[in-house]
PQR file with spaces between the fields and no chain letter, atoms N, CA, C, O and H, PARSE charges and radii, in Angstrom:
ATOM       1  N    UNK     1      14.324   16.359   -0.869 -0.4000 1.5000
ATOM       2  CA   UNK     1      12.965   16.854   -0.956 -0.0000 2.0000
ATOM       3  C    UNK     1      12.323   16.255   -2.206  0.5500 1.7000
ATOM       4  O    UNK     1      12.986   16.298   -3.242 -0.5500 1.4000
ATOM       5  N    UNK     2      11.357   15.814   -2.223 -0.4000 1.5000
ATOM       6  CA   UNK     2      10.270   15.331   -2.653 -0.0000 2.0000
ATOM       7  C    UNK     2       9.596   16.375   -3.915  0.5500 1.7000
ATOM       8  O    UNK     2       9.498   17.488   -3.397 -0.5500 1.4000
ATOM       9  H    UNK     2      10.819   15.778   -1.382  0.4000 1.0000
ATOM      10  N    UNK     3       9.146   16.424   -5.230 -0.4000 1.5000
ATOM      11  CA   UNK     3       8.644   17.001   -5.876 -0.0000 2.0000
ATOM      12  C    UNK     3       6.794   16.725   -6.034  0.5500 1.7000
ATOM      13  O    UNK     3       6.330   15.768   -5.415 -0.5500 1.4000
ATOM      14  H    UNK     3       9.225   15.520   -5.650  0.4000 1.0000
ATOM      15  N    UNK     4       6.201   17.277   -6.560 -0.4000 1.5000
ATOM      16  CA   UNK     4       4.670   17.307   -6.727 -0.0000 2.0000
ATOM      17  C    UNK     4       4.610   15.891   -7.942  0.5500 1.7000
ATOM      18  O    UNK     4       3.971   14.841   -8.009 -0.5500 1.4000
ATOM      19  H    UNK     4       6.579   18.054   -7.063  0.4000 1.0000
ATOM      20  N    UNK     5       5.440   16.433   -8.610 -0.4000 1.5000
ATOM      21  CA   UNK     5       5.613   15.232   -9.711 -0.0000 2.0000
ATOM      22  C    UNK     5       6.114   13.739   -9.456  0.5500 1.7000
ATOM      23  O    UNK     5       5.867   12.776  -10.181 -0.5500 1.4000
ATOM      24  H    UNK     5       5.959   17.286   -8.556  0.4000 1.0000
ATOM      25  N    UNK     6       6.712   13.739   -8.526 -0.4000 1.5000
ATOM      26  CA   UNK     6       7.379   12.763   -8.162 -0.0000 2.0000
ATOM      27  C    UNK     6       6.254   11.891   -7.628  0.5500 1.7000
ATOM      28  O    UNK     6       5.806   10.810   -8.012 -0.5500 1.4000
ATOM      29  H    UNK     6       6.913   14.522   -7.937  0.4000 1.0000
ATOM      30  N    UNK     7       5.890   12.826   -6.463 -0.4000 1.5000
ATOM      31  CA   UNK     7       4.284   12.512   -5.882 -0.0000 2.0000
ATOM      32  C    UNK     7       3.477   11.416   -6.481  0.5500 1.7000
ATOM      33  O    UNK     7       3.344   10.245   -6.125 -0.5500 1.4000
ATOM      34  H    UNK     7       6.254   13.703   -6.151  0.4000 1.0000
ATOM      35  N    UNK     8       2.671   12.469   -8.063 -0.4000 1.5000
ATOM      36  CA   UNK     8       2.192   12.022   -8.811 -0.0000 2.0000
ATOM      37  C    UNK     8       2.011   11.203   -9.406  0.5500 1.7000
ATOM      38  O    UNK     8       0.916   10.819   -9.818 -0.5500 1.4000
ATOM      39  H    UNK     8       2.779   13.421   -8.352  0.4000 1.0000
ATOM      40  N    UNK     9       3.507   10.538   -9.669 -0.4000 1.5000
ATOM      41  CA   UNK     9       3.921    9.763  -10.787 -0.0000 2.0000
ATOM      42  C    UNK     9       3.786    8.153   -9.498  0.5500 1.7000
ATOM      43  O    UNK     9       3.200    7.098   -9.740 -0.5500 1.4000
ATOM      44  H    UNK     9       4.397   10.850   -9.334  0.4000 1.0000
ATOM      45  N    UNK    10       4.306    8.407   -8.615 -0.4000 1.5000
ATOM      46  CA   UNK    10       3.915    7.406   -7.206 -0.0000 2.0000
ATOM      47  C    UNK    10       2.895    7.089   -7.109  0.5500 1.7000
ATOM      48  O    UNK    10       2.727    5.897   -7.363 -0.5500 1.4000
ATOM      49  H    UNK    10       4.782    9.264   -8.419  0.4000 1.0000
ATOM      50  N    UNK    11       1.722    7.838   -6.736 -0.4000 1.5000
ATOM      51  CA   UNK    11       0.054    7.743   -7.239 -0.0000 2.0000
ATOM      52  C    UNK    11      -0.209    6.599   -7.897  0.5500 1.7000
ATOM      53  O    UNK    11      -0.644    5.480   -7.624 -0.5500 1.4000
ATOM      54  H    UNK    11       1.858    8.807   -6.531  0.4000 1.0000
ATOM      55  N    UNK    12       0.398    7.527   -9.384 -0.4000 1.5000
ATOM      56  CA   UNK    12      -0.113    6.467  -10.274 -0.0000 2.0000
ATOM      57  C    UNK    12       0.751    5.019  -10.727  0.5500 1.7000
ATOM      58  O    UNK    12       0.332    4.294  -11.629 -0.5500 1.4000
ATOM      59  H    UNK    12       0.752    8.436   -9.606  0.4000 1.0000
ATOM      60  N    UNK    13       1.522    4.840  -10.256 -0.4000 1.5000
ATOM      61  CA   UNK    13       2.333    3.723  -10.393 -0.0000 2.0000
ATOM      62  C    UNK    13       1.226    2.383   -8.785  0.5500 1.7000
ATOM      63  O    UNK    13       0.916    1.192   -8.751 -0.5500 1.4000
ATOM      64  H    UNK    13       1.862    5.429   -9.523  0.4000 1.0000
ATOM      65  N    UNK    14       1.096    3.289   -8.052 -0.4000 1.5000
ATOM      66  CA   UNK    14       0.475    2.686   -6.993 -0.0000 2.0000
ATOM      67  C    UNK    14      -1.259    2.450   -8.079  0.5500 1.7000
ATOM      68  O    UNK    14      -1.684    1.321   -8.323 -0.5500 1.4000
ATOM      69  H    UNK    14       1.347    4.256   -8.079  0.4000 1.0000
ATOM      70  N    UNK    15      -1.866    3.527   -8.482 -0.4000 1.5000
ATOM      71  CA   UNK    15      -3.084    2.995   -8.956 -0.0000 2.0000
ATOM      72  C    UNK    15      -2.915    1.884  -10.202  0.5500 1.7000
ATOM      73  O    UNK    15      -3.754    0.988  -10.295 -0.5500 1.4000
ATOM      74  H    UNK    15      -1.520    4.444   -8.284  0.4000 1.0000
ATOM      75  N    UNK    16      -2.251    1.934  -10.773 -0.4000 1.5000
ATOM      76  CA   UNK    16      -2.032    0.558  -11.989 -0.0000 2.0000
ATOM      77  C    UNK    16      -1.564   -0.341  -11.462  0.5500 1.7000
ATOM      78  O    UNK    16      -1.698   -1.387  -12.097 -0.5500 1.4000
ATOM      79  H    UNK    16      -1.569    2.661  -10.697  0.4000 1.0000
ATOM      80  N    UNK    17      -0.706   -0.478   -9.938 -0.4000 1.5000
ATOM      81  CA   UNK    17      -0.499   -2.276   -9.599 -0.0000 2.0000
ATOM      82  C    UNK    17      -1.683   -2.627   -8.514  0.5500 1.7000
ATOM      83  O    UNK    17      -1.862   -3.736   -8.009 -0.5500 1.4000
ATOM      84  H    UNK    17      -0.597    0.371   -9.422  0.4000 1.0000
ATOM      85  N    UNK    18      -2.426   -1.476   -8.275 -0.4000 1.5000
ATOM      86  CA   UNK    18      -4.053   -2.177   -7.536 -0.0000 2.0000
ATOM      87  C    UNK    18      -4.336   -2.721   -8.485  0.5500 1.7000
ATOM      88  O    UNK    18      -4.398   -3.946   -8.382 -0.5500 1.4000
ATOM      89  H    UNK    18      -2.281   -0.576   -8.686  0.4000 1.0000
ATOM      90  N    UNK    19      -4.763   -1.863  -10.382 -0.4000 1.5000
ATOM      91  CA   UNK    19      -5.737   -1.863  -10.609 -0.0000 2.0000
ATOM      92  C    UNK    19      -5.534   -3.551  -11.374  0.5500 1.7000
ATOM      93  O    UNK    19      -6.397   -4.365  -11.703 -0.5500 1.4000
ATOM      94  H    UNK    19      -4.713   -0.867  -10.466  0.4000 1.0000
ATOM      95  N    UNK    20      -3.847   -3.623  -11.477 -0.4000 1.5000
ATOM      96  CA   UNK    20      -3.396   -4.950  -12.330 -0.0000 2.0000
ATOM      97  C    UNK    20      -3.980   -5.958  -11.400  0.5500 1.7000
ATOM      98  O    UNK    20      -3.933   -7.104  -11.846 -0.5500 1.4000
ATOM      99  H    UNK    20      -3.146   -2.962  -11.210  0.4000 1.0000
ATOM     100  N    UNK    21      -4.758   -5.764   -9.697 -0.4000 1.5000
ATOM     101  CA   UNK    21      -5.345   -6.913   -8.863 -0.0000 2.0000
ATOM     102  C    UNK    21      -6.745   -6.736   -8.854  0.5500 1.7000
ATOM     103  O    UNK    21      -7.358   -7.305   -7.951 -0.5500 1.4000
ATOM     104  H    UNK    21      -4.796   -4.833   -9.335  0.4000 1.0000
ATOM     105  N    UNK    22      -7.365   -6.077   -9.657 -0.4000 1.5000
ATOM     106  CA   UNK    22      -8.574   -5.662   -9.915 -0.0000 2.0000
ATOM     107  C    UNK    22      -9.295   -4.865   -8.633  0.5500 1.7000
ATOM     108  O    UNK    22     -10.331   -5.160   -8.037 -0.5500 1.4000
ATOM     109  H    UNK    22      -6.867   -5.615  -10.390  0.4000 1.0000
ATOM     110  N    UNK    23      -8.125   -3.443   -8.369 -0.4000 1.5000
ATOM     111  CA   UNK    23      -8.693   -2.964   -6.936 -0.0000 2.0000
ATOM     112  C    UNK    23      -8.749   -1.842   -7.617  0.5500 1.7000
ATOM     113  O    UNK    23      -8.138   -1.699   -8.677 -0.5500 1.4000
ATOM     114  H    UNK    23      -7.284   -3.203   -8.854  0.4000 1.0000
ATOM     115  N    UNK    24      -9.628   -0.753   -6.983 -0.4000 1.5000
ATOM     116  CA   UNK    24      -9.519    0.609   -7.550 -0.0000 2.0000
ATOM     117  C    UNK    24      -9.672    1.061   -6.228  0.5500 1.7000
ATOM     118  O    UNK    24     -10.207    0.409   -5.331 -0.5500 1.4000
ATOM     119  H    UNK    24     -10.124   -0.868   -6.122  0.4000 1.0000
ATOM     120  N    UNK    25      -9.029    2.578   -6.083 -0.4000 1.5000
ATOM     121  CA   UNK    25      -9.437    3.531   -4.910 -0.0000 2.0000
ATOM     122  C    UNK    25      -9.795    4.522   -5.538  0.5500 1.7000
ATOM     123  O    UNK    25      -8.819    5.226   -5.802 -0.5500 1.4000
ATOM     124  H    UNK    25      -8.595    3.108   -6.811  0.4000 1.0000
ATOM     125  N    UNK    26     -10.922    5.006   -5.987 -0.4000 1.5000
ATOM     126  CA   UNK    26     -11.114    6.471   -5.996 -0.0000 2.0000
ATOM     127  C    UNK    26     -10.404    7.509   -5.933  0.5500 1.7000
ATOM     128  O    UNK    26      -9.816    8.295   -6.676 -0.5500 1.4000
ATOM     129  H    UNK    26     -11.714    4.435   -5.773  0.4000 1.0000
ATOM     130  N    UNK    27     -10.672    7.255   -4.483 -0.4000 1.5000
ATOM     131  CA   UNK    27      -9.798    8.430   -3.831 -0.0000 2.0000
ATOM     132  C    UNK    27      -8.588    8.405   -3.389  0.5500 1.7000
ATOM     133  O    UNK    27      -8.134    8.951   -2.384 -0.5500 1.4000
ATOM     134  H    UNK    27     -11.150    6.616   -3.879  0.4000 1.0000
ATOM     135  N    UNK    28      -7.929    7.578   -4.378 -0.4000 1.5000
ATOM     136  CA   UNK    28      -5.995    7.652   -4.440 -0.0000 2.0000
ATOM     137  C    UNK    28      -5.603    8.765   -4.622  0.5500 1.7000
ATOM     138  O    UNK    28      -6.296    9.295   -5.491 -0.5500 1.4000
ATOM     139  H    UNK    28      -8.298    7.135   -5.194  0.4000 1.0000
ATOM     140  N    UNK    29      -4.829    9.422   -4.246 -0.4000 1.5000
ATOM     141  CA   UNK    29      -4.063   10.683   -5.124 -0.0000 2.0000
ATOM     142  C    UNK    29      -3.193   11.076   -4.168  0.5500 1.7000
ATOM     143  O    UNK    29      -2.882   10.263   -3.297 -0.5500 1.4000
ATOM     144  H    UNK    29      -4.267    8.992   -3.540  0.4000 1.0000
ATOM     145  N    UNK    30      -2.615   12.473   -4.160 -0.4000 1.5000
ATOM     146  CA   UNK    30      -1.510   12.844   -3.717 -0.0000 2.0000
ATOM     147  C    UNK    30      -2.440   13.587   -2.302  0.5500 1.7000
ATOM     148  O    UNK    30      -3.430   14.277   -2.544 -0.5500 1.4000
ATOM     149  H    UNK    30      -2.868   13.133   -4.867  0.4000 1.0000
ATOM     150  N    UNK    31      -2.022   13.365   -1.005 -0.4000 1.5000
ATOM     151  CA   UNK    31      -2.657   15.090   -0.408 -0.0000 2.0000
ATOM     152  C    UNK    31      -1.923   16.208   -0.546  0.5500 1.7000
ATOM     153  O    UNK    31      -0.840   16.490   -0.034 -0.5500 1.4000
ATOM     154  H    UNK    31      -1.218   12.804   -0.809  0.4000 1.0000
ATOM     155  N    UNK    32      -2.652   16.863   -1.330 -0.4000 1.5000
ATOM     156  CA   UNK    32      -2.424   18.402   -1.116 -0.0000 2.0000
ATOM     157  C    UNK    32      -1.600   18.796    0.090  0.5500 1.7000
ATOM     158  O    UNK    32      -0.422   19.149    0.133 -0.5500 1.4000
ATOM     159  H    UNK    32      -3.532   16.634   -1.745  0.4000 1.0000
ATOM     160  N    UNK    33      -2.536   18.647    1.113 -0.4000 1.5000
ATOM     161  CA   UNK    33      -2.135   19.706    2.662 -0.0000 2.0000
ATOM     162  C    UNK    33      -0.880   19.412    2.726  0.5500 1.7000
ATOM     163  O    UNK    33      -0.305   20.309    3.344 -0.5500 1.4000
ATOM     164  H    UNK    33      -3.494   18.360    1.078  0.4000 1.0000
ATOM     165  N    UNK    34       0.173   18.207    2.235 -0.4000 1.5000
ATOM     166  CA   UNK    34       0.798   18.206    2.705 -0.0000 2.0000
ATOM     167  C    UNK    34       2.390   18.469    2.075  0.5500 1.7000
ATOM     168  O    UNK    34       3.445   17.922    2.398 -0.5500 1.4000
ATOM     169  H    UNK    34      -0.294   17.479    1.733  0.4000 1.0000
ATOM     170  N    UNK    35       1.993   20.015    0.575 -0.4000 1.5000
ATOM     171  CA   UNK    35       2.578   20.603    0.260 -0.0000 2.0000
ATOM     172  C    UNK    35       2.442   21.932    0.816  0.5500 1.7000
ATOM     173  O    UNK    35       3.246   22.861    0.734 -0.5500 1.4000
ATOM     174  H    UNK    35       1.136   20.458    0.313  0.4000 1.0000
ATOM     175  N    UNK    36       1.453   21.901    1.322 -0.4000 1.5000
ATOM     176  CA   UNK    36       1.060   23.333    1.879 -0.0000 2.0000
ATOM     177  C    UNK    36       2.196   23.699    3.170  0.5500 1.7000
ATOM     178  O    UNK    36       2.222   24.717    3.862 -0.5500 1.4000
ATOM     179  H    UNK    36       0.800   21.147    1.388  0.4000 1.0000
ATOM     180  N    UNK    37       2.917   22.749    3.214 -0.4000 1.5000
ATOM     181  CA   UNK    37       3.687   23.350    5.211 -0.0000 2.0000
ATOM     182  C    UNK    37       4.796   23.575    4.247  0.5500 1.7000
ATOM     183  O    UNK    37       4.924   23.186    3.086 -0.5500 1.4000
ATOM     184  H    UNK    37       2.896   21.922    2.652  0.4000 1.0000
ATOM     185  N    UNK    38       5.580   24.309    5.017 -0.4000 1.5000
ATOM     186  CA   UNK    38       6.832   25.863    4.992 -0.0000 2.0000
ATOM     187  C    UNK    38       7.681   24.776    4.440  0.5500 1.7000
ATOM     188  O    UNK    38       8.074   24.829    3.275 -0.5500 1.4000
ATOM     189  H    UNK    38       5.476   24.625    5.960  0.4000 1.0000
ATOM     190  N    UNK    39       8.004   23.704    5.305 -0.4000 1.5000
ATOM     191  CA   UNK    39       8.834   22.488    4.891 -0.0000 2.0000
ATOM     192  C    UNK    39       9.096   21.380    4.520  0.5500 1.7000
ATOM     193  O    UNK    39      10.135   20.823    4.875 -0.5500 1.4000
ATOM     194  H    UNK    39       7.685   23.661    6.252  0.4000 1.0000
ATOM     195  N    UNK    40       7.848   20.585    3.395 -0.4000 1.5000
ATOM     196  CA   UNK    40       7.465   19.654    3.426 -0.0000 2.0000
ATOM     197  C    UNK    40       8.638   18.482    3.264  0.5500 1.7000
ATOM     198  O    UNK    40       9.466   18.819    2.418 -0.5500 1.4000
ATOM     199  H    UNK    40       7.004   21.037    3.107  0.4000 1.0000
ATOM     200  N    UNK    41       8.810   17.653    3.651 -0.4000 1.5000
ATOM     201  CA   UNK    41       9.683   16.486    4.427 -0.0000 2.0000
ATOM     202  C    UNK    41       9.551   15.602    3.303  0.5500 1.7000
ATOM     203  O    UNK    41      10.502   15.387    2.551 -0.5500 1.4000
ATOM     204  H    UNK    41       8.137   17.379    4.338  0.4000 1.0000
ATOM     205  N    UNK    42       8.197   14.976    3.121 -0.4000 1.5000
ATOM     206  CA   UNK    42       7.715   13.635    2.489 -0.0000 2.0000
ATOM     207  C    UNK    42       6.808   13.945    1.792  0.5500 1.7000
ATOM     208  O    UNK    42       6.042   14.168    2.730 -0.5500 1.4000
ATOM     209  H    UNK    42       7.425   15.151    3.732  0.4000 1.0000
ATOM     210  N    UNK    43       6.042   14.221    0.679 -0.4000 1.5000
ATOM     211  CA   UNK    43       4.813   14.377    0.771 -0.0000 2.0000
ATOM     212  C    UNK    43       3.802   12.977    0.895  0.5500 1.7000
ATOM     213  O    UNK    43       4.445   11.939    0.737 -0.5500 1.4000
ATOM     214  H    UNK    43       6.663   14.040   -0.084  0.4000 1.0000
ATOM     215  N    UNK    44       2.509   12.804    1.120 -0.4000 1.5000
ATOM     216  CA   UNK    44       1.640   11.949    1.306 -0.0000 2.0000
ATOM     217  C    UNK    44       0.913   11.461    0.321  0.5500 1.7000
ATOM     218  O    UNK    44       0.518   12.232   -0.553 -0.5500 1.4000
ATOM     219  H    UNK    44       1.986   13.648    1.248  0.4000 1.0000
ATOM     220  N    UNK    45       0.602   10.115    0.274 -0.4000 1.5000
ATOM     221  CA   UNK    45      -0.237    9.618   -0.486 -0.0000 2.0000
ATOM     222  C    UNK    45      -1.531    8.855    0.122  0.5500 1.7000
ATOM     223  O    UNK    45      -1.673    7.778    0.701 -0.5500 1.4000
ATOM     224  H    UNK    45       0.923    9.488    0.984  0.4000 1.0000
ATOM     225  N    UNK    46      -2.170    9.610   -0.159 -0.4000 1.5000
ATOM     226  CA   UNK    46      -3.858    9.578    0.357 -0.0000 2.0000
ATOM     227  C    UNK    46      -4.755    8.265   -0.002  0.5500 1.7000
ATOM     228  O    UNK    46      -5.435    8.316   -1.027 -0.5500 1.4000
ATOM     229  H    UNK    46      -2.055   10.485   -0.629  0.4000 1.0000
ATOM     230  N    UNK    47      -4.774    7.394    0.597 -0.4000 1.5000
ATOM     231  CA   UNK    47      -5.444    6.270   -0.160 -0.0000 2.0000
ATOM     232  C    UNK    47      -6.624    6.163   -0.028  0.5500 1.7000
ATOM     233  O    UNK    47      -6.965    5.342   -0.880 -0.5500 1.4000
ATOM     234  H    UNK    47      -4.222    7.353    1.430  0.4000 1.0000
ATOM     235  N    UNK    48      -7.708    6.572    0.665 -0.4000 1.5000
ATOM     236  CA   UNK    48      -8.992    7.538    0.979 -0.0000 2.0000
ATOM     237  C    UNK    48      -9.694    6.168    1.708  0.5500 1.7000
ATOM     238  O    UNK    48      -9.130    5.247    2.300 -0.5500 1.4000
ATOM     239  H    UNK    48      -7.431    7.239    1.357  0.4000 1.0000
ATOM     240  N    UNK    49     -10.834    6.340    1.495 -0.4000 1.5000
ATOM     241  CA   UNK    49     -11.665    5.405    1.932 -0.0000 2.0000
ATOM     242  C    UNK    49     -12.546    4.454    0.547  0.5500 1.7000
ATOM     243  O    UNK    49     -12.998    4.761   -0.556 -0.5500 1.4000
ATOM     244  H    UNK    49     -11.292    7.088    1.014  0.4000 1.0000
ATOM     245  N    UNK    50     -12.453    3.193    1.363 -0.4000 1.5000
ATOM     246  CA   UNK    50     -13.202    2.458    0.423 -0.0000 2.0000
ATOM     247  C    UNK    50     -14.450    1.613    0.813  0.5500 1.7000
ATOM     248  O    UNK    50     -15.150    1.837    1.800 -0.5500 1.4000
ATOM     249  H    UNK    50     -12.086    2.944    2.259  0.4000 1.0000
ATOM     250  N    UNK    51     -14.665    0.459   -0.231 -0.4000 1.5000
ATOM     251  CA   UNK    51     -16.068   -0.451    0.888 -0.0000 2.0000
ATOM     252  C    UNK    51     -15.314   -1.300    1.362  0.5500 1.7000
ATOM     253  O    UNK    51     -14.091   -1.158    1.345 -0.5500 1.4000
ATOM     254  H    UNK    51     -14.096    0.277   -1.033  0.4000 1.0000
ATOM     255  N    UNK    52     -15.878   -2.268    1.839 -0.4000 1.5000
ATOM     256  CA   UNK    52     -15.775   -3.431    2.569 -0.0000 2.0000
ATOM     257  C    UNK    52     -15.540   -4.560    1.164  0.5500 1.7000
ATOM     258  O    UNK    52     -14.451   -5.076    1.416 -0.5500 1.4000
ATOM     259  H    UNK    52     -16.871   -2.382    1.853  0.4000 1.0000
ATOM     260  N    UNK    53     -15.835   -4.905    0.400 -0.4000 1.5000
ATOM     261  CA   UNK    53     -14.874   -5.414   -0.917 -0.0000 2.0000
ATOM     262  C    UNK    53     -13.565   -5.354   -1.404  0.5500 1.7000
ATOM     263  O    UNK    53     -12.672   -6.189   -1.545 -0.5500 1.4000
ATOM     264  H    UNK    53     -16.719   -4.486    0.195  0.4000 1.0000
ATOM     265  N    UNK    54     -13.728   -3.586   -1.733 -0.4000 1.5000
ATOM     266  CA   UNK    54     -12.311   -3.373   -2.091 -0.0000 2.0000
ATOM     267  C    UNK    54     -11.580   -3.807   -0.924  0.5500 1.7000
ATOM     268  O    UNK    54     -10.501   -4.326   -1.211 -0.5500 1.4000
ATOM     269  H    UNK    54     -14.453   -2.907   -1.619  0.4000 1.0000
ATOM     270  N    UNK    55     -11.857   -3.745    0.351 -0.4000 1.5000
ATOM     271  CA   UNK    55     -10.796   -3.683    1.762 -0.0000 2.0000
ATOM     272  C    UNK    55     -10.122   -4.920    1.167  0.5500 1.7000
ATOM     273  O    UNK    55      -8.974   -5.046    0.740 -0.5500 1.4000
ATOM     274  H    UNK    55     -12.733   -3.323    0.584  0.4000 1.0000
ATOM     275  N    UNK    56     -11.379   -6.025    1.265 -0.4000 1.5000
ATOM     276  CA   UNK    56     -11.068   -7.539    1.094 -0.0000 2.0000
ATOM     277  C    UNK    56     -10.327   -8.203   -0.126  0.5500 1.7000
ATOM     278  O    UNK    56      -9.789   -9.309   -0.181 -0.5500 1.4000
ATOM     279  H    UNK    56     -12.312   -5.923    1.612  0.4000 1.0000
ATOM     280  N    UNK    57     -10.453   -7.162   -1.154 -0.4000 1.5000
ATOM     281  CA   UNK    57      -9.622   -7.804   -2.329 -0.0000 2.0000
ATOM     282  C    UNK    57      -8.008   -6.918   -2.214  0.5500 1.7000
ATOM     283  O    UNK    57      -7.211   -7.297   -3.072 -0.5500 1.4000
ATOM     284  H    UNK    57     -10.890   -6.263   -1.110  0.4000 1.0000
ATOM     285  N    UNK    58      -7.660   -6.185   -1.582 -0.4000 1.5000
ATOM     286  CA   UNK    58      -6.740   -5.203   -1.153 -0.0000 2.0000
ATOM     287  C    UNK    58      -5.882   -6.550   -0.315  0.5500 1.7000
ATOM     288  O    UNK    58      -4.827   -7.094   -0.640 -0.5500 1.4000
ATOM     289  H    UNK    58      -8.308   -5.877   -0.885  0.4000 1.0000
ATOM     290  N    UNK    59      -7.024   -6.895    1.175 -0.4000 1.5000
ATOM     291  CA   UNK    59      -6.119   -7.814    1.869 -0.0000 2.0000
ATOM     292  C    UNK    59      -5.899   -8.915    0.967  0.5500 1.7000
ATOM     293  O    UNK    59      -4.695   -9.173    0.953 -0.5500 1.4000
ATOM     294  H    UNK    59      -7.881   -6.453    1.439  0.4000 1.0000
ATOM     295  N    UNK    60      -6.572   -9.684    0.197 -0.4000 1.5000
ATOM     296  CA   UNK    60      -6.162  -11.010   -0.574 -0.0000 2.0000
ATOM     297  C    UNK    60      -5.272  -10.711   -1.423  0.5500 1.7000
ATOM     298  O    UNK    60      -4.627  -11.722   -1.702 -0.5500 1.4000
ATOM     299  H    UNK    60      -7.549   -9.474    0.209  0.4000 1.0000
ATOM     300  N    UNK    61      -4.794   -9.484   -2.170 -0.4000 1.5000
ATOM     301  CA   UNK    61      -3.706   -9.397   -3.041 -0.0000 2.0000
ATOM     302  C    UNK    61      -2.706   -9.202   -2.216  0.5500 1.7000
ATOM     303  O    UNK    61      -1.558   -9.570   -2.464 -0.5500 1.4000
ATOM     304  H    UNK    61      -5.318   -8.663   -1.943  0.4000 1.0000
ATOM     305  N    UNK    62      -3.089   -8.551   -1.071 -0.4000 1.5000
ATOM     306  CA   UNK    62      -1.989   -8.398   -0.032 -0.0000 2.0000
ATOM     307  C    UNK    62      -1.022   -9.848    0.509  0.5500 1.7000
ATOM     308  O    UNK    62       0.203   -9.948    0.587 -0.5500 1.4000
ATOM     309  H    UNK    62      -4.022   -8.252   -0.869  0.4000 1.0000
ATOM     310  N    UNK    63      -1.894  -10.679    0.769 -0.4000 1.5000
ATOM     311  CA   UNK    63      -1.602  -11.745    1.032 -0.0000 2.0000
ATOM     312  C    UNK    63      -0.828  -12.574    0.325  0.5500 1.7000
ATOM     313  O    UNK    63       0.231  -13.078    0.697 -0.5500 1.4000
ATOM     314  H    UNK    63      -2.889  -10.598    0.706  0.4000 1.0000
ATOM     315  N    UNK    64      -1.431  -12.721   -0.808 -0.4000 1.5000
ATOM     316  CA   UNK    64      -0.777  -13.430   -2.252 -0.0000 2.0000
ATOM     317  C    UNK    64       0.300  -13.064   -2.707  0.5500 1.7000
ATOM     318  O    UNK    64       1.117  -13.762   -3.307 -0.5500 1.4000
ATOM     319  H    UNK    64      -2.292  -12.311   -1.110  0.4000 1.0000
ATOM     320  N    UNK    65       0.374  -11.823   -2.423 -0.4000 1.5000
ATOM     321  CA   UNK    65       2.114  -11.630   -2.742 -0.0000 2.0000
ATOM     322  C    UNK    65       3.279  -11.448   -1.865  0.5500 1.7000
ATOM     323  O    UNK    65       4.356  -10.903   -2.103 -0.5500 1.4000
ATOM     324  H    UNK    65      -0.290  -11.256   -1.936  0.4000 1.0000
ATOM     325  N    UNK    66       2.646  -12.269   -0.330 -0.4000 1.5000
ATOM     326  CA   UNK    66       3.458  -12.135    0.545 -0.0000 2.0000
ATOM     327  C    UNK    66       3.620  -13.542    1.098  0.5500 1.7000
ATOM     328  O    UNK    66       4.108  -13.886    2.174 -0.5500 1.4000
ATOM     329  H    UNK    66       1.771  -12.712   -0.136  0.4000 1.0000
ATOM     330  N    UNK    67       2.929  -14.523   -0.202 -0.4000 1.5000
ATOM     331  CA   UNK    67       3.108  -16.271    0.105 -0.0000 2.0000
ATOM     332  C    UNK    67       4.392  -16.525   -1.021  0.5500 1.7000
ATOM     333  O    UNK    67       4.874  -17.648   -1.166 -0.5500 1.4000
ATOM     334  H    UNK    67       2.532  -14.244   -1.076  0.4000 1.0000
């Protein structure tokens, strides 16, 4: 099982190697709801919605580190 902290600390390890490709998400963070069930399994990391930029600099770092 998975901790809140653990979560957290995932988050933000995920928001500093966007941000080291010059990507930001806002709305990164942990979801909630999905400490809320009786048994939580995994918890989730919410990567929210973004524009049409970030998408594109997301796919090009994506890319670049998969050449």
């Amino acid at each position: 099982m998975h901790s809140p902290t653990e979560a957290d600390a995932c988050a933000e390890e995920l928001r500093a190697a966007l941000a080291a490709h010059g990507i930001t998400l806002p709305s990164l963070g942990v979801d909630l709801p999905a400490f809320a069930s009786r048994c939580p399994v995994r918890p989730l990391i919410a990567l929210g919605n973004c524009n049409l930029l970030t998408a594109q600099a997301l796919t090009a770092a994506l890319r670049k580190g998969a050449a």
